[in-house]
N, CA, C and O atoms as a Maestro MAE file, in Angstrom:
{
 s_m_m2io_version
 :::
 2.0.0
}

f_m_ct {
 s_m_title
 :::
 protein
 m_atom[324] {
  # First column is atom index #
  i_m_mmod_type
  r_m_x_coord
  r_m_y_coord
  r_m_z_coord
  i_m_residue_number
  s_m_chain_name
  s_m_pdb_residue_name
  s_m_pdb_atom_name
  i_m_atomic_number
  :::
  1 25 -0.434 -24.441 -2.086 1 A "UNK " " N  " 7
  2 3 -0.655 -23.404 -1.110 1 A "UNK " " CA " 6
  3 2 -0.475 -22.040 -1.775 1 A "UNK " " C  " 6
  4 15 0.276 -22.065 -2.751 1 A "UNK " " O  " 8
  5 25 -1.047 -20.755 -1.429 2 A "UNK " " N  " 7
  6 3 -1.170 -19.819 -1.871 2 A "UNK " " CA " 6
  7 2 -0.441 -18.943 -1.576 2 A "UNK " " C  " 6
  8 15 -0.534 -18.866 -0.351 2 A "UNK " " O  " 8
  9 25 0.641 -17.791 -2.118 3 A "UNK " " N  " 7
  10 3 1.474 -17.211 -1.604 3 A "UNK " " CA " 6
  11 2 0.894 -15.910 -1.217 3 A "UNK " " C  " 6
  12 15 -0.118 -15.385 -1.682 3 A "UNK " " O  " 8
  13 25 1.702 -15.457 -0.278 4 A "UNK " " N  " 7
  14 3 0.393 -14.221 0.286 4 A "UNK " " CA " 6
  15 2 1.406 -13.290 -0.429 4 A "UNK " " C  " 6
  16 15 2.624 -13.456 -0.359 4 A "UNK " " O  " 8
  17 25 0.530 -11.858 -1.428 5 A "UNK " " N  " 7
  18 3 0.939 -11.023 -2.064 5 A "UNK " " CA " 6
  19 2 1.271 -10.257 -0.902 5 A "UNK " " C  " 6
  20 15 0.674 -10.365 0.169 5 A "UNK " " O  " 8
  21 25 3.007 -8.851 -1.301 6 A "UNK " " N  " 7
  22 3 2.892 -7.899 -0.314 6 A "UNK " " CA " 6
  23 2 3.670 -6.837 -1.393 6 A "UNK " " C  " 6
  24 15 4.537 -7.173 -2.200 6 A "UNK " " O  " 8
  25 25 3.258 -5.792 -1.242 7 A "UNK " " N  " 7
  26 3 3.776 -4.449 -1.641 7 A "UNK " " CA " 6
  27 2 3.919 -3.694 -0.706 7 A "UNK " " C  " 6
  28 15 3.458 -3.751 0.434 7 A "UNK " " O  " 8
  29 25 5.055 -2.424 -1.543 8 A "UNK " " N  " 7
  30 3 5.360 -1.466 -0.247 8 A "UNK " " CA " 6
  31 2 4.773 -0.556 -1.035 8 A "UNK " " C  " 6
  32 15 4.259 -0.675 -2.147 8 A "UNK " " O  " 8
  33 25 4.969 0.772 -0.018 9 A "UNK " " N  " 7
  34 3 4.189 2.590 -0.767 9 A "UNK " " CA " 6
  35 2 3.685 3.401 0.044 9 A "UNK " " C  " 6
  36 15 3.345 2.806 1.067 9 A "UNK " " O  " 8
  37 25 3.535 4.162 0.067 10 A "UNK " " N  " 7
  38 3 3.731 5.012 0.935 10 A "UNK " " CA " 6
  39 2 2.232 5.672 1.625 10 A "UNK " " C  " 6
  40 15 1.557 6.132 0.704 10 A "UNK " " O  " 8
  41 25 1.611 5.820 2.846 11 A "UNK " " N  " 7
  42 3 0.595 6.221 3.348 11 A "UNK " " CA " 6
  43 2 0.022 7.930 3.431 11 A "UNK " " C  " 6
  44 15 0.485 8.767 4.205 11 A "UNK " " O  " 8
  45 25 -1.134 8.180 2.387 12 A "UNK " " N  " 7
  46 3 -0.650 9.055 2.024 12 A "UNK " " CA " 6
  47 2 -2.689 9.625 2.511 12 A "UNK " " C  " 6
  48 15 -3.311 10.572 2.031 12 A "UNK " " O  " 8
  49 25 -3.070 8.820 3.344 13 A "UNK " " N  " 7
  50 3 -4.513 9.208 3.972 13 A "UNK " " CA " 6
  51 2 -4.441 8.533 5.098 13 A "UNK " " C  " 6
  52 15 -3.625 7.611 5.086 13 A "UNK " " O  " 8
  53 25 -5.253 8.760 6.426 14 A "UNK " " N  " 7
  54 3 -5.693 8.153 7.882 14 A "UNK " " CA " 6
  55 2 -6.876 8.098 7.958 14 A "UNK " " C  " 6
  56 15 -7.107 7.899 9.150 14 A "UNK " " O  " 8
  57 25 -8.107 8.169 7.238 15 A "UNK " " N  " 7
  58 3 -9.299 8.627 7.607 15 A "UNK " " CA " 6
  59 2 -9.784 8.043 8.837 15 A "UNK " " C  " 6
  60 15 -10.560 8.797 9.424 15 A "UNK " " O  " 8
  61 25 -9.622 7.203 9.275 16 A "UNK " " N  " 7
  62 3 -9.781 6.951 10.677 16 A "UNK " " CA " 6
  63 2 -8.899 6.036 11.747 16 A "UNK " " C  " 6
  64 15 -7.742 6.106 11.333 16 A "UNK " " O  " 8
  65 25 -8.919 5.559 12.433 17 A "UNK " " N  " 7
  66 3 -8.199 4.476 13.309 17 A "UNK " " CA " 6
  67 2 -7.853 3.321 12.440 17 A "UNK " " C  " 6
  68 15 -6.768 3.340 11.859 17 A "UNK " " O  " 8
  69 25 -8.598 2.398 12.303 18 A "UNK " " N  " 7
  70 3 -8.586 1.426 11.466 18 A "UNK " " CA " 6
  71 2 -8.183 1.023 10.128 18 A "UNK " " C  " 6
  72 15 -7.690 -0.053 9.788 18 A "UNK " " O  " 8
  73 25 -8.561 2.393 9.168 19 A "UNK " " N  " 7
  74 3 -7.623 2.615 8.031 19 A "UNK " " CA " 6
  75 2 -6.844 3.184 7.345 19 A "UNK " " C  " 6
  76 15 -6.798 4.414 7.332 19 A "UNK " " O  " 8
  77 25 -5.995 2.375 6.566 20 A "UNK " " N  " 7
  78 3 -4.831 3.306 5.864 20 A "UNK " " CA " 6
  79 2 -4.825 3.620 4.609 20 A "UNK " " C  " 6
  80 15 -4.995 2.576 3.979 20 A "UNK " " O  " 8
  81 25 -4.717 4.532 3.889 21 A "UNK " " N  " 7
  82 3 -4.893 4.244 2.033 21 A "UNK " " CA " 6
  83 2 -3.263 4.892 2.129 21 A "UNK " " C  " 6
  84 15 -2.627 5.844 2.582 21 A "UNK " " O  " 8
  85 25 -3.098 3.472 1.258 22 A "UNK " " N  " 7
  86 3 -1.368 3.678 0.912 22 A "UNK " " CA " 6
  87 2 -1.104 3.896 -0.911 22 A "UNK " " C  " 6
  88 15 -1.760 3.216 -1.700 22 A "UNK " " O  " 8
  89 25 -0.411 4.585 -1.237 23 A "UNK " " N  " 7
  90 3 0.028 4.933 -2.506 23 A "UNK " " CA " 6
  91 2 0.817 3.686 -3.071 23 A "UNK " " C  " 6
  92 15 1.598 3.241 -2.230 23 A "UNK " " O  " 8
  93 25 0.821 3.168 -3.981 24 A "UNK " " N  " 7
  94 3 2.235 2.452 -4.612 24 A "UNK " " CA " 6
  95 2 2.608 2.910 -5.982 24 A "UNK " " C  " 6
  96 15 1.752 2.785 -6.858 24 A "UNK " " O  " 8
  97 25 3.663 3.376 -6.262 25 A "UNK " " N  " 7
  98 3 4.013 3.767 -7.414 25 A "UNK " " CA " 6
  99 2 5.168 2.986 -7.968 25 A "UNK " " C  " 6
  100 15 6.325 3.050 -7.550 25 A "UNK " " O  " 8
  101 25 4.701 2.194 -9.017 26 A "UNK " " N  " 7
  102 3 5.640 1.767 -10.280 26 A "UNK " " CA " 6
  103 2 6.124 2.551 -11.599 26 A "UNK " " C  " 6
  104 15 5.307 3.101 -12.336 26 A "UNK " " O  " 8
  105 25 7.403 2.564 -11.827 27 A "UNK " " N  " 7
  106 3 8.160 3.031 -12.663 27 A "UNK " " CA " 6
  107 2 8.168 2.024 -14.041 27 A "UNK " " C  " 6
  108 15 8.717 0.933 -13.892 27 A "UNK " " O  " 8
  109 25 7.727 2.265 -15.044 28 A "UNK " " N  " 7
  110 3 7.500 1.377 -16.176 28 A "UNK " " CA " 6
  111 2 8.233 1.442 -17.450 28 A "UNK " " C  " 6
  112 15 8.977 2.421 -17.388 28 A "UNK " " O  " 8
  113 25 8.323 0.996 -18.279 29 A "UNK " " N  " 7
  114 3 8.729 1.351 -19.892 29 A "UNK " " CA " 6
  115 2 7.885 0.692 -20.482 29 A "UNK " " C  " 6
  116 15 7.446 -0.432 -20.238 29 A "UNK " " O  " 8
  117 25 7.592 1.594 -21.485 30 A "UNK " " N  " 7
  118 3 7.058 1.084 -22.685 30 A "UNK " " CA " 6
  119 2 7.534 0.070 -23.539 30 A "UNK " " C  " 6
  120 15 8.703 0.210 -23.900 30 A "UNK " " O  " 8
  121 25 6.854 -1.027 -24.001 31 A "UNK " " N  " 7
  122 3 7.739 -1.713 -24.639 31 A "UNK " " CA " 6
  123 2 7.813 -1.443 -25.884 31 A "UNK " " C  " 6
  124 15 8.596 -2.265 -26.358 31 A "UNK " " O  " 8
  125 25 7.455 -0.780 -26.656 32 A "UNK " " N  " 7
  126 3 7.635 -0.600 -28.266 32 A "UNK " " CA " 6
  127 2 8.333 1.074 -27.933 32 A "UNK " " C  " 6
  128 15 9.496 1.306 -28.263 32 A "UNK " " O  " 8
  129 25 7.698 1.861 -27.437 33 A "UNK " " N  " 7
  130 3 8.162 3.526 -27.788 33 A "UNK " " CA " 6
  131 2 9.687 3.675 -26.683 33 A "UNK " " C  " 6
  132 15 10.588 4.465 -26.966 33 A "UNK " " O  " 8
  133 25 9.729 2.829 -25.518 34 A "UNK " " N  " 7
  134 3 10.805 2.786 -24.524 34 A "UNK " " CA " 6
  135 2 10.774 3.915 -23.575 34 A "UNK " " C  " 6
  136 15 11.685 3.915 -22.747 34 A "UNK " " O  " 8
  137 25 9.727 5.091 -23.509 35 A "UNK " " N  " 7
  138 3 9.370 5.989 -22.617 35 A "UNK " " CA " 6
  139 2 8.903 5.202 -21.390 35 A "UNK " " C  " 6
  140 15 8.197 4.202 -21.257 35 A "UNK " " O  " 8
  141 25 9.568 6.034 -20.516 36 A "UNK " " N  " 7
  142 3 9.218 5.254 -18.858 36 A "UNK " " CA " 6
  143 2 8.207 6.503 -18.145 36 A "UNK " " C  " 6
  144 15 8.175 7.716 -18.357 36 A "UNK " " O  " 8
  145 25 7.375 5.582 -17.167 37 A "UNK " " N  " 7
  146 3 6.117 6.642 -17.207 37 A "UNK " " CA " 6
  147 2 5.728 5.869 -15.900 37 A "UNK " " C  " 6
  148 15 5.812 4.646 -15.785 37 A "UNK " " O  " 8
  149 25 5.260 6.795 -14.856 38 A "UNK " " N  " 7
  150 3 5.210 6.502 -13.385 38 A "UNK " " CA " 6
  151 2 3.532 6.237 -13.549 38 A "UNK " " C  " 6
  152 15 2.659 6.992 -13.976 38 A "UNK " " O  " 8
  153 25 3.442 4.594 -12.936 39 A "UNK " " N  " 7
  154 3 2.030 4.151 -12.597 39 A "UNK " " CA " 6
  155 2 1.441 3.959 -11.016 39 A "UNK " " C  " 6
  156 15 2.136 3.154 -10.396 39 A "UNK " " O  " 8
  157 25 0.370 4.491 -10.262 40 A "UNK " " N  " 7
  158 3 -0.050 4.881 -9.430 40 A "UNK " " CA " 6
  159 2 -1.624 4.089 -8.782 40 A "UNK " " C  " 6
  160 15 -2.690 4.392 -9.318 40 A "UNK " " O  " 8
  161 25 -1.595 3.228 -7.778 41 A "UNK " " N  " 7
  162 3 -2.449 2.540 -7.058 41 A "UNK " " CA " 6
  163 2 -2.822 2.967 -5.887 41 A "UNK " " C  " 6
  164 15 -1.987 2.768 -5.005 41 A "UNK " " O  " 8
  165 25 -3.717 3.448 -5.591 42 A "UNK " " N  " 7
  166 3 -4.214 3.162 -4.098 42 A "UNK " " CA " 6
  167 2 -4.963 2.173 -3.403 42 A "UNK " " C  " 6
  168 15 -6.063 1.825 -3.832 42 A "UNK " " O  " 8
  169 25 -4.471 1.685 -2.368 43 A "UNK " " N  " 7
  170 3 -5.141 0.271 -1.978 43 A "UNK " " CA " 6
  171 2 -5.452 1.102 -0.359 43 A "UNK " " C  " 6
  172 15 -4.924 2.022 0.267 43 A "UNK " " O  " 8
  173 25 -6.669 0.126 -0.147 44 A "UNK " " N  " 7
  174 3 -7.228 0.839 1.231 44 A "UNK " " CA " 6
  175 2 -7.115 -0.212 2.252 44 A "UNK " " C  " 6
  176 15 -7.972 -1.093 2.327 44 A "UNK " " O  " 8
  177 25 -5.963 -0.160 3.149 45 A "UNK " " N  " 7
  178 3 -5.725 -1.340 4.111 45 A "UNK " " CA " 6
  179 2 -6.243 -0.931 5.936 45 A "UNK " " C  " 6
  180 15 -6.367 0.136 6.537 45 A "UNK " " O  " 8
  181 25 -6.448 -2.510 6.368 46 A "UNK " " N  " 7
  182 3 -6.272 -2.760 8.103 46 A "UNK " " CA " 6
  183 2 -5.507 -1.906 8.564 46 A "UNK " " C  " 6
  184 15 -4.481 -1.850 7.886 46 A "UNK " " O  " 8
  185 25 -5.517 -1.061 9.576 47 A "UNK " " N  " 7
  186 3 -4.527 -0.732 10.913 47 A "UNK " " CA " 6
  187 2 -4.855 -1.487 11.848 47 A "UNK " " C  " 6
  188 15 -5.768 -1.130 12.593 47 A "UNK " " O  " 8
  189 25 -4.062 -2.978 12.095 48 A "UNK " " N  " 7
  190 3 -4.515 -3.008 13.711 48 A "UNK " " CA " 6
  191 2 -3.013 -3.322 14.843 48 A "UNK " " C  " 6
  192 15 -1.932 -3.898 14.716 48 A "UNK " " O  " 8
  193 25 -3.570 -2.734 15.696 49 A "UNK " " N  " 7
  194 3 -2.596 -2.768 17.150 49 A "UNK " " CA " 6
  195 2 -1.480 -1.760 16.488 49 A "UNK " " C  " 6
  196 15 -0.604 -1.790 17.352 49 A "UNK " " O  " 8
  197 25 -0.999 -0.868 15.433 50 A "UNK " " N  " 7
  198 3 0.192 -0.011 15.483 50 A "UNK " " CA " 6
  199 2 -0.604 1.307 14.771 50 A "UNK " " C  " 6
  200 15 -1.687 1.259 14.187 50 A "UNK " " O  " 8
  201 25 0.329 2.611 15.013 51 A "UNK " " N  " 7
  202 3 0.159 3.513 14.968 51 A "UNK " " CA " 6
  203 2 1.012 3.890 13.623 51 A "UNK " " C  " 6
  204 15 2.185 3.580 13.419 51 A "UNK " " O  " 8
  205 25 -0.088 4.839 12.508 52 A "UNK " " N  " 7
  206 3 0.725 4.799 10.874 52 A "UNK " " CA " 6
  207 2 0.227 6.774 11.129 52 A "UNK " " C  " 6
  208 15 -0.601 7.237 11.914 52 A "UNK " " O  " 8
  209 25 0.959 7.380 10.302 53 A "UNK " " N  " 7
  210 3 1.442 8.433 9.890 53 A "UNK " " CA " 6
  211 2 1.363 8.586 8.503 53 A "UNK " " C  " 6
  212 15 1.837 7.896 7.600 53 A "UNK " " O  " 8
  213 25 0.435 9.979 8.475 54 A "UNK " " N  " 7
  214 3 1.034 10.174 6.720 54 A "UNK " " CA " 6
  215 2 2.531 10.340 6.242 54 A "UNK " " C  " 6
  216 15 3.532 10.885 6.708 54 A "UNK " " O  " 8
  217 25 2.290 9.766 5.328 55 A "UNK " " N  " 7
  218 3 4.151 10.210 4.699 55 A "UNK " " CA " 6
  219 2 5.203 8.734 5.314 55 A "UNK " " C  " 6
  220 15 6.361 8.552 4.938 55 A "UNK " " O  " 8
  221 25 4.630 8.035 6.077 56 A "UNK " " N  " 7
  222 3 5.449 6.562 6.052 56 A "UNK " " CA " 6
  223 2 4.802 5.372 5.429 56 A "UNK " " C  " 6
  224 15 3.707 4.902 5.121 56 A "UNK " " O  " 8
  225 25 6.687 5.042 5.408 57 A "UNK " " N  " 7
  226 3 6.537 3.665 4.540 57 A "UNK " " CA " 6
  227 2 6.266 2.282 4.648 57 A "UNK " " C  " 6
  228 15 7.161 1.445 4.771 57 A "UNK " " O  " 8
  229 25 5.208 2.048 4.610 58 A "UNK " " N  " 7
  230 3 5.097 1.035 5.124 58 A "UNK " " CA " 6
  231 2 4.766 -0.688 3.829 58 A "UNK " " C  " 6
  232 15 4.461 -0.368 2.680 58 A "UNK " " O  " 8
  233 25 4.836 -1.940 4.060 59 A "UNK " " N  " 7
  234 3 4.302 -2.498 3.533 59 A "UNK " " CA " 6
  235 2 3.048 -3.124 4.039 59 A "UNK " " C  " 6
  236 15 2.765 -3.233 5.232 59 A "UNK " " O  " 8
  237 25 2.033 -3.683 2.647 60 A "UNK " " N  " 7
  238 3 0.815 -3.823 2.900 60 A "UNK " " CA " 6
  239 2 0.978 -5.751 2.306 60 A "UNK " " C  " 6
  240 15 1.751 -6.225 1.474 60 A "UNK " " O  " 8
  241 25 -0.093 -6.439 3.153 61 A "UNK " " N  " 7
  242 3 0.007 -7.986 2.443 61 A "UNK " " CA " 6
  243 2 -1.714 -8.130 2.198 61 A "UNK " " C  " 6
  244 15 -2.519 -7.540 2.919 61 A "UNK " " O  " 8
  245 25 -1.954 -8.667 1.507 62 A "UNK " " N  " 7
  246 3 -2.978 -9.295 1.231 62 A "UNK " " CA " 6
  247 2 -3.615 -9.919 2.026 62 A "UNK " " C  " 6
  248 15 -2.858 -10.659 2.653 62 A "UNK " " O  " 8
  249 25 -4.853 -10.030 2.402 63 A "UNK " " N  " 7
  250 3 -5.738 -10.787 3.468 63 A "UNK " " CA " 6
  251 2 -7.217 -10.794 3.481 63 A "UNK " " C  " 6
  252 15 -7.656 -9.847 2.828 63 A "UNK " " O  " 8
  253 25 -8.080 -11.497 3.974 64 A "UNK " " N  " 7
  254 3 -9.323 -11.757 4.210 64 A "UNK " " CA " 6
  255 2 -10.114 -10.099 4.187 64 A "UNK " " C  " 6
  256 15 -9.648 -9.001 4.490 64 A "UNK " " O  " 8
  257 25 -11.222 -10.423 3.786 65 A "UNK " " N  " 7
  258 3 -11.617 -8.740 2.862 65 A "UNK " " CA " 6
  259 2 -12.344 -8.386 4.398 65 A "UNK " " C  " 6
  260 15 -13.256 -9.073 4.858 65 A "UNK " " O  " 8
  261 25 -11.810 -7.283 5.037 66 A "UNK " " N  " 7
  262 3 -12.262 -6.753 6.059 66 A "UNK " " CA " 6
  263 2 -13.866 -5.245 5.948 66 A "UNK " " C  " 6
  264 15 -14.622 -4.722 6.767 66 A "UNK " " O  " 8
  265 25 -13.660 -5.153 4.641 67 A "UNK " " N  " 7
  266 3 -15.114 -4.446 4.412 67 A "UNK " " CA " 6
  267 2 -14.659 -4.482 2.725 67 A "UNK " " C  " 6
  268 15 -13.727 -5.056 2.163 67 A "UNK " " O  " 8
  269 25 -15.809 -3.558 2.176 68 A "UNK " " N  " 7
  270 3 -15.833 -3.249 0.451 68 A "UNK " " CA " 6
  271 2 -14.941 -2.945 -0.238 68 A "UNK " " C  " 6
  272 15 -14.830 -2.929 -1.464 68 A "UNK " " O  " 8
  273 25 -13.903 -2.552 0.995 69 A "UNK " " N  " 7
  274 3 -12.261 -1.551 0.140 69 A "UNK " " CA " 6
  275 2 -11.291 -2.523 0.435 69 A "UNK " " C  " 6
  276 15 -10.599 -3.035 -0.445 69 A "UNK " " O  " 8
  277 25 -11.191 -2.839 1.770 70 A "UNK " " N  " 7
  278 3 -10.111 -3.398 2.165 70 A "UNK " " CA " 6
  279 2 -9.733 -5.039 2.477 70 A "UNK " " C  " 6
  280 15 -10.160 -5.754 3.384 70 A "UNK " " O  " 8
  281 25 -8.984 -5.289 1.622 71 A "UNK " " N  " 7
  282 3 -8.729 -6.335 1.332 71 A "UNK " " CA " 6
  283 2 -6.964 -6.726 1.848 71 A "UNK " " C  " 6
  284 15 -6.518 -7.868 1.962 71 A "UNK " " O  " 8
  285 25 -6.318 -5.640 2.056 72 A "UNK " " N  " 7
  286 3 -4.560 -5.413 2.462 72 A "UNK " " CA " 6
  287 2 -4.903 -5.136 4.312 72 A "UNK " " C  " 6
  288 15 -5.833 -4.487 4.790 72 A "UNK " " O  " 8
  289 25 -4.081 -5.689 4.861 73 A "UNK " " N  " 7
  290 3 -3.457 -5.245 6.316 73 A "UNK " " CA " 6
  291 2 -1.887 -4.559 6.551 73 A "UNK " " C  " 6
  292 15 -0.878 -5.154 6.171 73 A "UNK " " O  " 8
  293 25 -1.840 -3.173 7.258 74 A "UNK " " N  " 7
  294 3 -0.625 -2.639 7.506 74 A "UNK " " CA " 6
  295 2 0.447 -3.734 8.003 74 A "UNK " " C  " 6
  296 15 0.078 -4.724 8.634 74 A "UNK " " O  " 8
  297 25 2.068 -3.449 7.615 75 A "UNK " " N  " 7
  298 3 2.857 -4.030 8.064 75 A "UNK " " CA " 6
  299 2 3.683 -2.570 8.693 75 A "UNK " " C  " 6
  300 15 2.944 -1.595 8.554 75 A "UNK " " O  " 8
  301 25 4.236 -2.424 8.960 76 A "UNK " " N  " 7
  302 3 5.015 -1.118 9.324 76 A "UNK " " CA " 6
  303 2 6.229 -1.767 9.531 76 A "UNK " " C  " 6
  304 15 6.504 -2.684 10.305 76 A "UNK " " O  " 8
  305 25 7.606 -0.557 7.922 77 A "UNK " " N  " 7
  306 3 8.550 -0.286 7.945 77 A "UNK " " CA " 6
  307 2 9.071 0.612 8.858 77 A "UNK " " C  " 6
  308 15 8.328 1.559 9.115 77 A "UNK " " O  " 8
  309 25 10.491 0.569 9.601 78 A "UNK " " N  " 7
  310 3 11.408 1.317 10.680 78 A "UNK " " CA " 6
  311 2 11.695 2.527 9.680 78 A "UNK " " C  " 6
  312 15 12.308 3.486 10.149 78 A "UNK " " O  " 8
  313 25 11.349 2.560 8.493 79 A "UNK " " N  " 7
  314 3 11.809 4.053 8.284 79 A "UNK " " CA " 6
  315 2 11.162 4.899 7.514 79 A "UNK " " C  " 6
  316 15 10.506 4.389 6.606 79 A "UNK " " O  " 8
  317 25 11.155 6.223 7.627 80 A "UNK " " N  " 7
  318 3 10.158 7.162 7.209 80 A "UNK " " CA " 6
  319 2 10.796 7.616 5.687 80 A "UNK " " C  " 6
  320 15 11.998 7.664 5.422 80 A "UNK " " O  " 8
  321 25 9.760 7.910 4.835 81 A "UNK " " N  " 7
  322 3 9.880 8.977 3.382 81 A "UNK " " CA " 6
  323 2 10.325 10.335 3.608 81 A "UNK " " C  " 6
  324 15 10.429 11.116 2.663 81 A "UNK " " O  " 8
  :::
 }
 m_bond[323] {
  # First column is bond index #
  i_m_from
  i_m_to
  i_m_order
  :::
  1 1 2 1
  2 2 3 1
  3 3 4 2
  4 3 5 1
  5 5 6 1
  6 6 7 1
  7 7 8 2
  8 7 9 1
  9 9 10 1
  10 10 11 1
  11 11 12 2
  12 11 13 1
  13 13 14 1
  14 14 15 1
  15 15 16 2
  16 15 17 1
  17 17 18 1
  18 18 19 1
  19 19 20 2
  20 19 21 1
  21 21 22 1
  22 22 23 1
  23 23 24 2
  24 23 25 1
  25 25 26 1
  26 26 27 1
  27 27 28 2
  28 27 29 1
  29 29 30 1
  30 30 31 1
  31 31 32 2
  32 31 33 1
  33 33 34 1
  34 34 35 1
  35 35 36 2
  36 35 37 1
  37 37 38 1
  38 38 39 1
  39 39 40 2
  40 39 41 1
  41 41 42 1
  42 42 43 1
  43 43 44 2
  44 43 45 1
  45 45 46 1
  46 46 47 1
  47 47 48 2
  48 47 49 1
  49 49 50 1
  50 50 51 1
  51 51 52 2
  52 51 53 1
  53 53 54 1
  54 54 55 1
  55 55 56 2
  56 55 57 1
  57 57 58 1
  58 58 59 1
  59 59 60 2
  60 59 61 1
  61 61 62 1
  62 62 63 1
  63 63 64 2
  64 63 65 1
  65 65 66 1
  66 66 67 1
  67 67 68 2
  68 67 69 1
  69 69 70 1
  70 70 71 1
  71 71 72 2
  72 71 73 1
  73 73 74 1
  74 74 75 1
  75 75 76 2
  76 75 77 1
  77 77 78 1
  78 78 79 1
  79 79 80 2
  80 79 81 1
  81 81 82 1
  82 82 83 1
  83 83 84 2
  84 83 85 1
  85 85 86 1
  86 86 87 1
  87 87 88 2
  88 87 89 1
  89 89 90 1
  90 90 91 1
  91 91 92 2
  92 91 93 1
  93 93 94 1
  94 94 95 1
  95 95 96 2
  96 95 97 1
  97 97 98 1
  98 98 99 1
  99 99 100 2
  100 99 101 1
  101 101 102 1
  102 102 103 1
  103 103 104 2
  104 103 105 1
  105 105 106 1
  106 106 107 1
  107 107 108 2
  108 107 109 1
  109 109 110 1
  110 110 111 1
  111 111 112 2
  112 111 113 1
  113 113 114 1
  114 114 115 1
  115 115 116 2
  116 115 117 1
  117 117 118 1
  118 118 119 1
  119 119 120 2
  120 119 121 1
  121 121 122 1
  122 122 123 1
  123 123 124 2
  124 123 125 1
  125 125 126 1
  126 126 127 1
  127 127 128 2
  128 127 129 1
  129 129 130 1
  130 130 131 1
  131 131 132 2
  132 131 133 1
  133 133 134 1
  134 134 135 1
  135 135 136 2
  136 135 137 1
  137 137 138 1
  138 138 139 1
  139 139 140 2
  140 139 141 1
  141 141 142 1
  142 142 143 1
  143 143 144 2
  144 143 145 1
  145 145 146 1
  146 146 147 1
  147 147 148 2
  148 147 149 1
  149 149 150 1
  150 150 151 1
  151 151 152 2
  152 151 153 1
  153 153 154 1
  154 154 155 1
  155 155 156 2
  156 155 157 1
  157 157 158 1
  158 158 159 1
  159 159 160 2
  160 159 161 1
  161 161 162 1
  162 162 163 1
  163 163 164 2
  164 163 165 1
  165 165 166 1
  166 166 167 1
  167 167 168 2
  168 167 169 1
  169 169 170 1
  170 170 171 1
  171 171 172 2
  172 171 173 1
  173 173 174 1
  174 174 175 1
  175 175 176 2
  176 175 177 1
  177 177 178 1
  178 178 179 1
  179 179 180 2
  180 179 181 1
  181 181 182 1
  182 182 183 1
  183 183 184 2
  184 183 185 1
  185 185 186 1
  186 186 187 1
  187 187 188 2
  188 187 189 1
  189 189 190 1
  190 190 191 1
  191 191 192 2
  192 191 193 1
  193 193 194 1
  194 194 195 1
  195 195 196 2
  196 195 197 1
  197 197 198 1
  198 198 199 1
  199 199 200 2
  200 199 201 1
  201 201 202 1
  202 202 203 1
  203 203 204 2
  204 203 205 1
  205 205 206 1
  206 206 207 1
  207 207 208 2
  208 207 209 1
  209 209 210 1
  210 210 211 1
  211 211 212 2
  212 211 213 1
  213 213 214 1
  214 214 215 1
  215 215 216 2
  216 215 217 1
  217 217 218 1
  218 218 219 1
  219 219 220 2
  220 219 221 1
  221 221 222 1
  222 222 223 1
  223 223 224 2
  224 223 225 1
  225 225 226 1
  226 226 227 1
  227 227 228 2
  228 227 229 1
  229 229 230 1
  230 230 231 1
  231 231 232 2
  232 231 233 1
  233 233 234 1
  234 234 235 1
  235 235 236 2
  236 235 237 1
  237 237 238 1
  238 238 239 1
  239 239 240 2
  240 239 241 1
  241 241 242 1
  242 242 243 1
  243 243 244 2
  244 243 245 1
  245 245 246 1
  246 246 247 1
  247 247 248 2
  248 247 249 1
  249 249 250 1
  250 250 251 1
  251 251 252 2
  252 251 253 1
  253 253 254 1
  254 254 255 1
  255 255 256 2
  256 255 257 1
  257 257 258 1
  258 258 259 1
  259 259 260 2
  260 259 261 1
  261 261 262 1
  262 262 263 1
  263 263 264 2
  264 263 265 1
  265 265 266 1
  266 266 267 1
  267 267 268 2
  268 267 269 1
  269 269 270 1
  270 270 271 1
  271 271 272 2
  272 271 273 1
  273 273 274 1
  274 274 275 1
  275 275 276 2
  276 275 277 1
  277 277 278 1
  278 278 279 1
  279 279 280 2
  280 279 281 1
  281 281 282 1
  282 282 283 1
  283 283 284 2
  284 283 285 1
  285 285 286 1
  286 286 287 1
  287 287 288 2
  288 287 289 1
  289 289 290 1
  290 290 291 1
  291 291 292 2
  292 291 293 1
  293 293 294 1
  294 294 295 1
  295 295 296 2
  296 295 297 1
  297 297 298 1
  298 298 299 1
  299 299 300 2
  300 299 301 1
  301 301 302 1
  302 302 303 1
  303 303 304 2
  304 303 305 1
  305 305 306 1
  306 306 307 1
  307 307 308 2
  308 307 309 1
  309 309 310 1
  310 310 311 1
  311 311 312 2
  312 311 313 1
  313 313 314 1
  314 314 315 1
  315 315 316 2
  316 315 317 1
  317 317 318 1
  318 318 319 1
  319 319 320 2
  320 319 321 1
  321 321 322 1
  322 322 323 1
  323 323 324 2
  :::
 }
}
């Protein structure tokens, strides 16, 4: 059975009802030089039945590809960035 992927990050577009583009940012190191260096995704997810805000945190899971972008559905975290 397949485990359903989920990340958190932060919502940082609304362009309409339905979708969310959420930020995720990972903190990394290099493995040979040991410099740590901030890496940056946007994934374009589902809104359905709740209400998202720029600037909250929410997590996103993986799911059935709802158009060309979106492939993640909103989960909504109780607390704001």
């Amino acid at each position: 059975m397949k485990t359903i992927r989920t990340k958190q990050g932060v919502v940082i577009r609304v362009p309409n009802a339905s979708t969310a583009v959420v930020e995720i940012t990972e903190l990394l190191s290099h493995p040979k030089y040991i410099k740590r260096y901030k890496r940056r995704k946007r994934f374009h997810a589902q809104v359905s039945g709740v209400a998202v805000q720029v600037g909250q945190k929410v997590t996103i899971r993986e799911s059935r590809p709802h158009s060309k972008l979106k492939h993640w559905t909103v989960k909504v975290d109780s607390k704001k960035v």
